[in-house]
Structure formats: C-alpha cells, structure tokens
Backbone as CSV, one residue per row, in Angstrom:
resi,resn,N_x,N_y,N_z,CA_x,CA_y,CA_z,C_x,C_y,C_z
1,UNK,13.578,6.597,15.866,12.211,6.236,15.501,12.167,5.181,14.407
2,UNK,13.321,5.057,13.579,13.380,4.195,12.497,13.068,3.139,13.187
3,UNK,14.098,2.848,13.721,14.313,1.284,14.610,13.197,0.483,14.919
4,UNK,11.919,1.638,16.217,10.904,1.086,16.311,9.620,0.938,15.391
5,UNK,10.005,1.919,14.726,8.823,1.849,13.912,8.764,0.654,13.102
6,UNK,9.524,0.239,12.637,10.327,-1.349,11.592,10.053,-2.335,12.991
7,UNK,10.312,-2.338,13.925,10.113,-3.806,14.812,8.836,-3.630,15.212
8,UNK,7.639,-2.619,15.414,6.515,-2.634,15.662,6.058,-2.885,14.430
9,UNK,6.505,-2.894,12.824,5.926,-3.344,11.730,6.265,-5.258,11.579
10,UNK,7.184,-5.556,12.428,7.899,-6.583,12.247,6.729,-7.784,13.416
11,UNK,6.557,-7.018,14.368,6.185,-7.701,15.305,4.465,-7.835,14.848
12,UNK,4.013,-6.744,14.014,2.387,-6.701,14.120,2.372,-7.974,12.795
13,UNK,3.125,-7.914,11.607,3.428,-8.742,10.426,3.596,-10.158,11.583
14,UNK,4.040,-10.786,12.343,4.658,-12.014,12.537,3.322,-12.046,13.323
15,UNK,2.606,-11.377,14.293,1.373,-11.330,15.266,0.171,-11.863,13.839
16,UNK,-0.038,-11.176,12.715,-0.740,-11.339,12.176,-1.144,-11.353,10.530
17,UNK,-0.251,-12.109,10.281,0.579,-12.464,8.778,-0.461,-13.191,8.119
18,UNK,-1.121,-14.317,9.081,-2.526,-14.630,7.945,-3.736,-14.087,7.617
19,UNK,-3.870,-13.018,8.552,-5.108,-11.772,8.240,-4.695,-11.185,7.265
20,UNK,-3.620,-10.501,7.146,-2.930,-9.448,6.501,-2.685,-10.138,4.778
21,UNK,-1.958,-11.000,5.519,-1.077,-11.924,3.437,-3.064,-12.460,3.029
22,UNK,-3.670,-12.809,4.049,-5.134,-13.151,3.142,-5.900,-11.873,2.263
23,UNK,-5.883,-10.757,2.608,-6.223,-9.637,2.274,-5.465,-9.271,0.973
24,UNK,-4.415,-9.267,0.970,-3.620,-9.430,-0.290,-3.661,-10.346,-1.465
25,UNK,-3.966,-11.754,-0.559,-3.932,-12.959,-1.223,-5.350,-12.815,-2.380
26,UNK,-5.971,-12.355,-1.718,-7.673,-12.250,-2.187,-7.275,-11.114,-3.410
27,UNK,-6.867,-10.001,-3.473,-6.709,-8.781,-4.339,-5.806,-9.562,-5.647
28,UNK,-4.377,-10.101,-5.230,-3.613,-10.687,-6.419,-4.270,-12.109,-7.118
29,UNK,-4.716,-12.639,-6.709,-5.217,-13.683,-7.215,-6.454,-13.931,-7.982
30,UNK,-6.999,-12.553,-8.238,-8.281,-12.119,-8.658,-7.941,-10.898,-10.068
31,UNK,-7.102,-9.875,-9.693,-6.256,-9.698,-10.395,-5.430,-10.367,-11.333
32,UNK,-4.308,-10.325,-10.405,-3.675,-11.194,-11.186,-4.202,-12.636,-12.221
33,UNK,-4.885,-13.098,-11.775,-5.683,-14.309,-12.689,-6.498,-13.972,-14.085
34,UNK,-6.765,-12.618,-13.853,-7.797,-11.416,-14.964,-6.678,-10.971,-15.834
35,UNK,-5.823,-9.979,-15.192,-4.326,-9.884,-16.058,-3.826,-10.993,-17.289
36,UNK,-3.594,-12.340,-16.895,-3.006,-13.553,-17.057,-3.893,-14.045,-18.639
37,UNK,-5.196,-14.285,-18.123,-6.319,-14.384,-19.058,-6.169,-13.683,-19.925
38,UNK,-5.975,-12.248,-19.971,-6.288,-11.053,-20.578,-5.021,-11.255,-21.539
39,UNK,-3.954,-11.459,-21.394,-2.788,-11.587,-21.757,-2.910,-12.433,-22.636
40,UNK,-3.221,-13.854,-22.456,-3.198,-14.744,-23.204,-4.030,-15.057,-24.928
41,UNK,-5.269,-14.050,-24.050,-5.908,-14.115,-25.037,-5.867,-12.974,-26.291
42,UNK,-5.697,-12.034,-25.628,-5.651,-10.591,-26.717,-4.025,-9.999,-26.821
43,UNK,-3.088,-10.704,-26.053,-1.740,-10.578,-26.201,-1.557,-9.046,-25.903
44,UNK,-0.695,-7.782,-26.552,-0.463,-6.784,-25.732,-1.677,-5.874,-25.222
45,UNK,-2.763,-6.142,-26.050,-3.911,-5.376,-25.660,-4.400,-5.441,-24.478
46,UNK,-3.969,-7.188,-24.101,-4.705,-8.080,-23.006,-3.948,-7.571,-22.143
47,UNK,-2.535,-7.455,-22.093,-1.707,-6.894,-21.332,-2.126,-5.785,-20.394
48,UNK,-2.186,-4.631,-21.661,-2.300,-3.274,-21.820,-3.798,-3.192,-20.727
49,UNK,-4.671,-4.024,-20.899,-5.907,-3.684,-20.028,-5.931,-4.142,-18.485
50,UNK,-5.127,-5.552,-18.655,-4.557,-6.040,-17.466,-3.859,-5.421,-16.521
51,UNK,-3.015,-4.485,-17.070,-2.428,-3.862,-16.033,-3.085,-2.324,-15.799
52,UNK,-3.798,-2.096,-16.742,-4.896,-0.858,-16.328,-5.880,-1.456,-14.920
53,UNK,-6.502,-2.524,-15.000,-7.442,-2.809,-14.132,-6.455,-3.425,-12.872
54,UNK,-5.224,-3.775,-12.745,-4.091,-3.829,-11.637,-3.296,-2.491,-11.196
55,UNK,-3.694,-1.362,-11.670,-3.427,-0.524,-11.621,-4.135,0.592,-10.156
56,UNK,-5.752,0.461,-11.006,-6.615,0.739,-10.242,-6.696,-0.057,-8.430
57,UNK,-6.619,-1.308,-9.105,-6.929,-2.292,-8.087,-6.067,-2.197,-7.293
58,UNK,-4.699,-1.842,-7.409,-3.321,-1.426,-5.950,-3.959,-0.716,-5.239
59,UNK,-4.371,0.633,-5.852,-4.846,1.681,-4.434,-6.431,0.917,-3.673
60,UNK,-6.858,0.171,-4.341,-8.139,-0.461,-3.814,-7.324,-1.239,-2.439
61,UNK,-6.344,-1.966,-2.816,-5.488,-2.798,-2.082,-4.515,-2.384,-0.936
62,UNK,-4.142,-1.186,-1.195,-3.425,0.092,-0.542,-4.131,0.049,0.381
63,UNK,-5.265,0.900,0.225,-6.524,1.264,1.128,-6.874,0.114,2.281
64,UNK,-6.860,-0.912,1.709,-7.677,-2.080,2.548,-6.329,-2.609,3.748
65,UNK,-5.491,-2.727,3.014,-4.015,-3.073,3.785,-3.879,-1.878,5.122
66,UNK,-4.088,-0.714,4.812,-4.115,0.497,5.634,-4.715,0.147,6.453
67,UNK,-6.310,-0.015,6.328,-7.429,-0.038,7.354,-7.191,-1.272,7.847
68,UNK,-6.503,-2.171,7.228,-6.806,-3.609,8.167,-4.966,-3.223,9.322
69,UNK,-4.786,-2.852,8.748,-3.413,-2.663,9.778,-4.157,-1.772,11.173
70,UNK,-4.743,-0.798,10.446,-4.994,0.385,11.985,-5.970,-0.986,12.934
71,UNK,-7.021,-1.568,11.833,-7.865,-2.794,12.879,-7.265,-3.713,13.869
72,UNK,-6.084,-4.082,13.442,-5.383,-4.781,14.622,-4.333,-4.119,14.890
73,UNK,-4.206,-2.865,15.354,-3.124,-2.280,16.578,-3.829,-2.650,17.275
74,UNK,-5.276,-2.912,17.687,-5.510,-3.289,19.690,-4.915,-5.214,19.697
75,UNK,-4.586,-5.338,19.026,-4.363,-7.188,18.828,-4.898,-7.664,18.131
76,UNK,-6.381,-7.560,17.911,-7.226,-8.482,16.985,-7.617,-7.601,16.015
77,UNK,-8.096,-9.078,14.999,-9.178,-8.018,13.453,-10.246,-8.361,13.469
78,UNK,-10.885,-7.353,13.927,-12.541,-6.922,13.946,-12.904,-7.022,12.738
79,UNK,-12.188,-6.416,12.043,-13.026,-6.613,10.448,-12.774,-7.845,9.582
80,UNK,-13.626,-8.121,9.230,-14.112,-9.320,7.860,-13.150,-9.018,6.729
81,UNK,-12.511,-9.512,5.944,-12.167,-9.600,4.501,-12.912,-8.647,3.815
82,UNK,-14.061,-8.701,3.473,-15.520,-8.360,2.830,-15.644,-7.098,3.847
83,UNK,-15.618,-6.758,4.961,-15.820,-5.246,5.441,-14.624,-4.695,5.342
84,UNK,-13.467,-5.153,5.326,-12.213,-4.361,5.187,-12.272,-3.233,3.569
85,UNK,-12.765,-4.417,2.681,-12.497,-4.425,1.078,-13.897,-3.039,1.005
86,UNK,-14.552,-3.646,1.547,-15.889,-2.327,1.881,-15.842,-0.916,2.186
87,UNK,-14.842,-1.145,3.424,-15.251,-0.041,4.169,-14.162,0.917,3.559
88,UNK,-13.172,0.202,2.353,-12.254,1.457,1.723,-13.025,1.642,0.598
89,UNK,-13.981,1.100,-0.029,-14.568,1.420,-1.787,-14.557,2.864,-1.983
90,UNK,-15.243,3.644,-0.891,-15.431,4.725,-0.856,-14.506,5.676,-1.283
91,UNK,-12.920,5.149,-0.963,-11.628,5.906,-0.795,-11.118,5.252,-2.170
92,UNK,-11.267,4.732,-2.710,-10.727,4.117,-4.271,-10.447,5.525,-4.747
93,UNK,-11.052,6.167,-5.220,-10.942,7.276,-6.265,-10.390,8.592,-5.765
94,UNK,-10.610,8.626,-4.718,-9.340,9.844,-3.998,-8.372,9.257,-3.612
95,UNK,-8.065,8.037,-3.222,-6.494,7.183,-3.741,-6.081,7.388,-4.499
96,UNK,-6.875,6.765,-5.651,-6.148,7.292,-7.281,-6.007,8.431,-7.616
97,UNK,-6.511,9.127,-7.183,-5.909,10.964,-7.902,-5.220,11.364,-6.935
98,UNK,-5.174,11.288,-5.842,-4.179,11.628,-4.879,-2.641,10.752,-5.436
99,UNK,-2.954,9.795,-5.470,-1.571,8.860,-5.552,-0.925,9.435,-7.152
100,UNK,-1.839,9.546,-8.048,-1.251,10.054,-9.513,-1.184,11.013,-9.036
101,UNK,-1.729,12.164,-8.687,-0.464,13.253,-8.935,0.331,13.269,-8.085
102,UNK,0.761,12.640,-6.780,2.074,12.598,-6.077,3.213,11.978,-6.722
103,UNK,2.480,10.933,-8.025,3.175,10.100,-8.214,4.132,10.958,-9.747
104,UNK,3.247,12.103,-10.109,3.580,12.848,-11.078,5.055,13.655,-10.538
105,UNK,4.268,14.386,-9.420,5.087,15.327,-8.585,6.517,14.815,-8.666
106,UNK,6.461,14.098,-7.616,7.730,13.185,-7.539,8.789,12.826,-8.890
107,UNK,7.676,11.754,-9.716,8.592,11.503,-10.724,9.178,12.889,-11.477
108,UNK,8.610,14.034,-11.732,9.142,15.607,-12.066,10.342,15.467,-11.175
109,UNK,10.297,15.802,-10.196,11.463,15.972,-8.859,12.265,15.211,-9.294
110,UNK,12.458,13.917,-9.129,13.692,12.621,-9.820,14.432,13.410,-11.097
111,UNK,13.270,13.702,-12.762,13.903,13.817,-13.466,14.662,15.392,-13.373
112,UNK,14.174,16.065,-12.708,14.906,17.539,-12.147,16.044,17.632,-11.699
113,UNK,16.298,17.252,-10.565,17.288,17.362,-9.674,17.786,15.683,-8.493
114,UNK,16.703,15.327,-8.950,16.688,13.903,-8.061,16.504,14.277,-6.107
115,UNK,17.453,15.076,-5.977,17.290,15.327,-4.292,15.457,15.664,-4.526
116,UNK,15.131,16.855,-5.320,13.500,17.239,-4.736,12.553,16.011,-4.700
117,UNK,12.593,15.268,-5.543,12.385,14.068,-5.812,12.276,13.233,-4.079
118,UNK,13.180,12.937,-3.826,12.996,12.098,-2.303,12.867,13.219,-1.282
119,UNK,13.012,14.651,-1.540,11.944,15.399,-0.679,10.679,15.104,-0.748
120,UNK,10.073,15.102,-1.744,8.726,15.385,-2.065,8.083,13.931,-1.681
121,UNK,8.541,12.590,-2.066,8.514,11.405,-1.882,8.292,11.288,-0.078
122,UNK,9.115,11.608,0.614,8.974,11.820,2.334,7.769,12.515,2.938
123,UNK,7.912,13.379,2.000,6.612,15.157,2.497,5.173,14.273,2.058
124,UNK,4.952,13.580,1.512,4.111,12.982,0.685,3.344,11.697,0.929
125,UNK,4.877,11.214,1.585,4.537,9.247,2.290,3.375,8.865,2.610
126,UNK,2.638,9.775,3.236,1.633,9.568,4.330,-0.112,9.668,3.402
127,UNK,0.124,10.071,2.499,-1.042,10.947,1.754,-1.988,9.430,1.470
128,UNK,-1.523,8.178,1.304,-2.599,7.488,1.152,-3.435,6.763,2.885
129,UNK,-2.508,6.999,3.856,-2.937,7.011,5.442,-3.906,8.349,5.700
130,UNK,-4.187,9.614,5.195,-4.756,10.433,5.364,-5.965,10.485,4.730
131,UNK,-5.921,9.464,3.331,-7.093,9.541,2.840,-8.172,8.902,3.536
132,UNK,-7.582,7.299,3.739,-8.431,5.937,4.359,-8.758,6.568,5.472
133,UNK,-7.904,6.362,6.573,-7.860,6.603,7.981,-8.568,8.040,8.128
134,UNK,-8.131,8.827,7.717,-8.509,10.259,7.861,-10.107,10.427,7.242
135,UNK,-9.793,10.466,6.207,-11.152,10.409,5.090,-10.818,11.894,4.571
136,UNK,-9.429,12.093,4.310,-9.352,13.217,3.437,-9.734,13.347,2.182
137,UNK,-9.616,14.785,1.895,-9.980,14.608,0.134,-8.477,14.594,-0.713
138,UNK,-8.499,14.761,-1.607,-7.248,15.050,-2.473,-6.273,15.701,-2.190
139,UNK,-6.296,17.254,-2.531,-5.823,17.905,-2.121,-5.263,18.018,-0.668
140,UNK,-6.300,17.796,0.176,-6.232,17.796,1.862,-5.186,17.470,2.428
141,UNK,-5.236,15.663,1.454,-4.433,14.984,2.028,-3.007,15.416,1.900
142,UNK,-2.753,16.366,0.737,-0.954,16.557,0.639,-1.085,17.217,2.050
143,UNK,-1.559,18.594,2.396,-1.288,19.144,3.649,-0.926,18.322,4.487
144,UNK,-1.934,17.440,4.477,-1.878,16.615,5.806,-0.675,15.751,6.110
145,UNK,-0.383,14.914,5.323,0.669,14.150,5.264,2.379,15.359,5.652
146,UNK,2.003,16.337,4.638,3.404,17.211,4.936,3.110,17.636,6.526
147,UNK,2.301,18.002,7.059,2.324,18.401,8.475,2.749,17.108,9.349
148,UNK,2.197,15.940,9.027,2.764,14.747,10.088,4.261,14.391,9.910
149,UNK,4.898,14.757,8.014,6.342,14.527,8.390,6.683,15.712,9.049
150,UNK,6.352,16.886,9.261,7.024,18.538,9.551,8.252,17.788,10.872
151,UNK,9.586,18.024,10.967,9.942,17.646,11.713,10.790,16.714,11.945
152,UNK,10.093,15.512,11.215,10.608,14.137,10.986,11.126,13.529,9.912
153,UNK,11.358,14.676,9.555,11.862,13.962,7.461,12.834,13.230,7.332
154,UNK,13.923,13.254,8.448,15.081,12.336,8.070,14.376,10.674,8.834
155,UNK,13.648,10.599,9.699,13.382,9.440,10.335,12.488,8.742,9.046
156,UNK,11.670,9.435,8.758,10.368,9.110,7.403,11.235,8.700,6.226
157,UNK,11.696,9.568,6.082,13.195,8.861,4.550,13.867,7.902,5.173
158,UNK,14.509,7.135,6.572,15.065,6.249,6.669,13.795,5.011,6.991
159,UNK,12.944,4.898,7.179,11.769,4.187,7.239,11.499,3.676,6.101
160,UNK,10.987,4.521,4.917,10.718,4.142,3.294,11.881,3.576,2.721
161,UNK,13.202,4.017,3.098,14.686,3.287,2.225,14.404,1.706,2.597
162,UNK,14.648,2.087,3.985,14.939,0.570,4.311,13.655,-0.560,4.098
163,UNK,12.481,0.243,4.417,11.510,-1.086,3.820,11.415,-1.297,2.520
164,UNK,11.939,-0.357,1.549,11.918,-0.087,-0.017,12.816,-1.513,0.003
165,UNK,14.028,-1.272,0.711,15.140,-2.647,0.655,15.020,-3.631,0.750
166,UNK,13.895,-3.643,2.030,13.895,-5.338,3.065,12.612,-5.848,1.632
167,UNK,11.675,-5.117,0.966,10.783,-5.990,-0.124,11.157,-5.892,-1.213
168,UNK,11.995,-5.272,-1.096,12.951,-5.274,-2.763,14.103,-6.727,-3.122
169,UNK,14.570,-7.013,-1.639,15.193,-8.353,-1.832,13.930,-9.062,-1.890
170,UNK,12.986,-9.160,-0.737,12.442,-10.572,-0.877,11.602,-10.780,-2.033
171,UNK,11.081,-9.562,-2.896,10.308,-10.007,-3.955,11.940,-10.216,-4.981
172,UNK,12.571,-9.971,-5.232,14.015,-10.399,-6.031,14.364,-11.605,-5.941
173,UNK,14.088,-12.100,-4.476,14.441,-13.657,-4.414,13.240,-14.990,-4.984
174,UNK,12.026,-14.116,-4.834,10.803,-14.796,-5.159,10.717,-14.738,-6.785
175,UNK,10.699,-13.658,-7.078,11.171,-13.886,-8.735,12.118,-14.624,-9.397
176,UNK,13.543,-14.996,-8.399,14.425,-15.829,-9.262,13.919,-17.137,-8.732
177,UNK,13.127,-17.530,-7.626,12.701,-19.004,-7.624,11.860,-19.395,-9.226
178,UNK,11.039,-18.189,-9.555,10.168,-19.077,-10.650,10.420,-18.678,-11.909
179,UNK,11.582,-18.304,-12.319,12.660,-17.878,-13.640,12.444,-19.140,-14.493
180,UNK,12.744,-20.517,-14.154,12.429,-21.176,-14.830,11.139,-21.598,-15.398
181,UNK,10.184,-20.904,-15.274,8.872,-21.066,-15.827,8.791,-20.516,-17.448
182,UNK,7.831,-20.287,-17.907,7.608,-19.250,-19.098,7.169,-18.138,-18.401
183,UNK,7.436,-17.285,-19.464,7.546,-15.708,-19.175,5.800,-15.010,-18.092
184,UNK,4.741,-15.587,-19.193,3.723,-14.941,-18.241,3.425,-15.902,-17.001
185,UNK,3.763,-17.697,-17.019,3.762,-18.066,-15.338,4.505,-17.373,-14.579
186,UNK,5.539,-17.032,-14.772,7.007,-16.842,-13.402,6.461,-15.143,-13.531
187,UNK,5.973,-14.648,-14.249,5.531,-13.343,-13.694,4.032,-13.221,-12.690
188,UNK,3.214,-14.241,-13.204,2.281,-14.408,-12.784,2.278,-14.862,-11.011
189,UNK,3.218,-15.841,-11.294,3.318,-16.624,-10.452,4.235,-15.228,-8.968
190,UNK,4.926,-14.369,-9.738,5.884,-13.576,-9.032,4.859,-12.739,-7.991
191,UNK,4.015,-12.023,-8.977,3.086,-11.707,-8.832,2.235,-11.301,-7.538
192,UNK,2.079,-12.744,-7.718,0.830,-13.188,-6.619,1.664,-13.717,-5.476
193,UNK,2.920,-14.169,-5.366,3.061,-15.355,-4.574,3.641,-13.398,-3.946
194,UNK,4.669,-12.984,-4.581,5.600,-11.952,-3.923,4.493,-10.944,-3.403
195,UNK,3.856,-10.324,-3.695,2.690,-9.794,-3.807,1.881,-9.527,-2.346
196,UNK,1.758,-10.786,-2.341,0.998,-11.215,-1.530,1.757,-11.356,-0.028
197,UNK,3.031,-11.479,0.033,4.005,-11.245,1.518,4.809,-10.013,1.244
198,UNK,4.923,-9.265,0.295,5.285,-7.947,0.540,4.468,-6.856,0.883
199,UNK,3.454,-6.937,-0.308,2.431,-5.663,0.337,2.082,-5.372,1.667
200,UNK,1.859,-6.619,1.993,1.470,-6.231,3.461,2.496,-5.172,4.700
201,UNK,3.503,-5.429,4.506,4.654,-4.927,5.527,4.929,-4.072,5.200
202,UNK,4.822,-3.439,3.702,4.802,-1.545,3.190,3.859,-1.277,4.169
203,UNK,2.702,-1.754,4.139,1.273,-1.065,4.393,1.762,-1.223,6.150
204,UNK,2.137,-1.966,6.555,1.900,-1.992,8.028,3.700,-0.998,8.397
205,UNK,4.116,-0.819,7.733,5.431,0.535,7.751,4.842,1.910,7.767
206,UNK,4.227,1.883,6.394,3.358,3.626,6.539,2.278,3.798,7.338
207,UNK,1.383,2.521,7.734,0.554,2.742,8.981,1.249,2.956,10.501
208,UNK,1.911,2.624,10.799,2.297,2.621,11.728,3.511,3.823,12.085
209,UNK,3.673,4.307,11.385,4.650,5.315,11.195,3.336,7.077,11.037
210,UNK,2.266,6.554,10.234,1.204,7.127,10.707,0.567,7.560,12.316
211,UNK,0.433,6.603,12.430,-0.038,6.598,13.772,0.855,7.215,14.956
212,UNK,2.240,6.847,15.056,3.444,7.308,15.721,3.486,8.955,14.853
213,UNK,3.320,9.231,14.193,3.344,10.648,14.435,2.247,11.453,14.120
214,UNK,1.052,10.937,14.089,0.215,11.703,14.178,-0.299,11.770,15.816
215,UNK,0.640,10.898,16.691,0.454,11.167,18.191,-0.775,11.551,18.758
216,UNK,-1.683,10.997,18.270,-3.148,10.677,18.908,-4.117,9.668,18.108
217,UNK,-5.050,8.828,18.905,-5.946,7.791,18.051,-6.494,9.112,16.901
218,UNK,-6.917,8.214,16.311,-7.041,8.995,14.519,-8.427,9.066,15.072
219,UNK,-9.185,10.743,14.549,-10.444,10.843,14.847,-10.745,10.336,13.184
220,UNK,-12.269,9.256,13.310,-12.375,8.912,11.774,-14.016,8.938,11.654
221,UNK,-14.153,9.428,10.717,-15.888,9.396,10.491,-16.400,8.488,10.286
222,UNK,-17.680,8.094,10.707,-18.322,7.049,11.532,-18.857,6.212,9.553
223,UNK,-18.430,5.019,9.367,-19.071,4.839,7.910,-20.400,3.934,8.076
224,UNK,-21.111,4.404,7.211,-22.666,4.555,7.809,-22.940,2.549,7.468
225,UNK,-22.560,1.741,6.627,-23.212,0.527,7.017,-22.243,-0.077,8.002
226,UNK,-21.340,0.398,8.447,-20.667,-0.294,9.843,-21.842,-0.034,11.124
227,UNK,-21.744,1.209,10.997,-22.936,1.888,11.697,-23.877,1.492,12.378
228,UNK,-24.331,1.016,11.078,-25.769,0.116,11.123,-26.154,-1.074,11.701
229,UNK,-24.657,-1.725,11.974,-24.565,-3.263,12.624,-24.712,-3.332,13.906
C-alpha cells in the first residue's frame, strides 16, 4: 500500500501542482511577509508573535490543503482559492486543539520510550483528515483516525517515514540555495519558496492514504454557503 499510495500522491501533485503550490503560495506569503515585518520591527517579540500567528495559520493551511486534495480526486478543482480557504474556517479551531494535544501526546511518547511515540504518531496520522473531511470534533477525531489505521500501522508508518524524507531533503536543498542571504531573507525566503512545494505533497500523502482506507467516498455534511450556490 506504501508504494501506491506515494505514486497516487505523486501523480495527483504532477496532475495538479499549480492549484495545490497556489493554495500554499497564498497562506506563506501572507504569513510569512507578517512574520518578516514583525521581526524586523519589534525583533524577538516580532518574532515571538510571528510565529504565534504562523502557528495558527498551518492548521488553517492543513485544512485547506486537505479539502483541496479530496476536490480533485475526480480530476478537476471545483473549488476557488477563496472557497477552499472558506469552506475549512469552520475547522481552524478543532484543528488546533486536536493537533496540540496529539502533538503533546506524542511528544510525551518520544521523551518516554520513543517506540510509543511513533505508535501514537501512526494511530493519530489521520486526525486532521477526520476533522476537515469528516467534520469531526476533537476528541472524535482520535477514535476515528485510530480505527482507519486499526490494521494498517506498519503501511501508515512506512507512508509518513518516507514522505517525512522525500520533504525533508527537498526543503534541505531549498534552504542551502538561499544560505547566502542574511539570516531573516534565506529564512524567509526558505520559508515561502520550500513551503510552498512541500506542504502540498504531505497533505496530498495523508489525504489520500485517508481515503484508501477509509474504503468508501467520505459521507460529509452539506456546508451551508456552498449550499446556497
């Protein structure tokens, strides 16, 4: 399942890399540009707030990357930039508390024993696909996610390694292109440019690895100004 799941992420990324990197492009560059500012002007404070409001703004970005991935499994994207970014607002804040405390969980597990750690990390993968897609709540979503790996934990842990790998070089290589800058361009610059062609292919790995084992179209509640159109 590894195999395909990575060439159906490979093939939907190369099918549709300027929908996807634009969606990203739009989140880091708005961000990131606020960060940068923030930095410059109030120095660690600027920092310190910068990466609070980039913080928030990932799972905003999470979310939207999710839903725009499930939009083009039929081939095309139905949704707008502006309805993608929309139709997750709702899911912002059960992202974020879902994702912090998995993200608690986990990091406990690492400093424990390390193995519970990439248990819990596998059992877990799925919890921001259950929120968007699903429209779970918090809590819900751990169930949920542990029931779609039940089964599959060694395929789900070789899925997350290896895409952990394949964007771990390419943002590594994108960072040593702009080394020669000053410290907040070549981060800035890392940023946005890496940012912006990695996120996407996490998001279209755990979607699609979603979908393959939750082995049926996702029943999803109807969101009322789509609705309306």
């Amino acid at each position: 399942m590894v195999g395909d799941v990575l060439n159906e992420a490979f093939d939907l990324y190369k099918a549709h890399w300027k929908h996807l990197m634009s969606v990203a492009l739009v989140f880091y560059l708005i961000a990131g540009t606020v960060t940068l500012v923030l930095t410059i002007l109030l120095g660690d404070w600027g920092a310190f707030v910068g990466a609070f409001i980039l913080l928030v703004g990932i799972f905003w970005l999470t979310g939207a990357l999710i839903e725009a991935v499930a939009d083009i499994r039929d081939g095309r994207a139905d949704l707008t930039l502006g309805e993608t970014f929309s139709r997750v607002r709702p899911r912002v804040l059960p992202l974020l508390g879902a994702s912090i405390l998995a993200g608690l969980g986990i990091g406990l597990g690492f400093v424990l024993l390390i193995v519970p750690g990439f248990i819990l990390l596998t059992w877990w993968s799925l919890i921001p696909a259950a929120v968007v897609l699903e429209r779970r709540d918090v809590f819900d979503s751990f169930g949920r996610s542990r029931a779609l790996v039940r089964g599959s934990g060694w395929s789900v842990f070789g899925v997350l390694i290896l895409t952990f790998l394949l964007t771990s070089v390419v943002s590594g290589v994108i960072r040593a292109i702009f080394t020669a800058l000053p410290d907040y361009a070549s981060q800035y610059a890392a940023n946005v440019i890496g940012g912006t062609i990695v996120a996407p292919f996490s998001a279209l790995a755990i979607t699609v690895l979603y979908f393959r084992l939750s082995a049926a179209t996702t029943v999803r509640e109807p969101v009322p100004e789509l609705e309306a159109r």
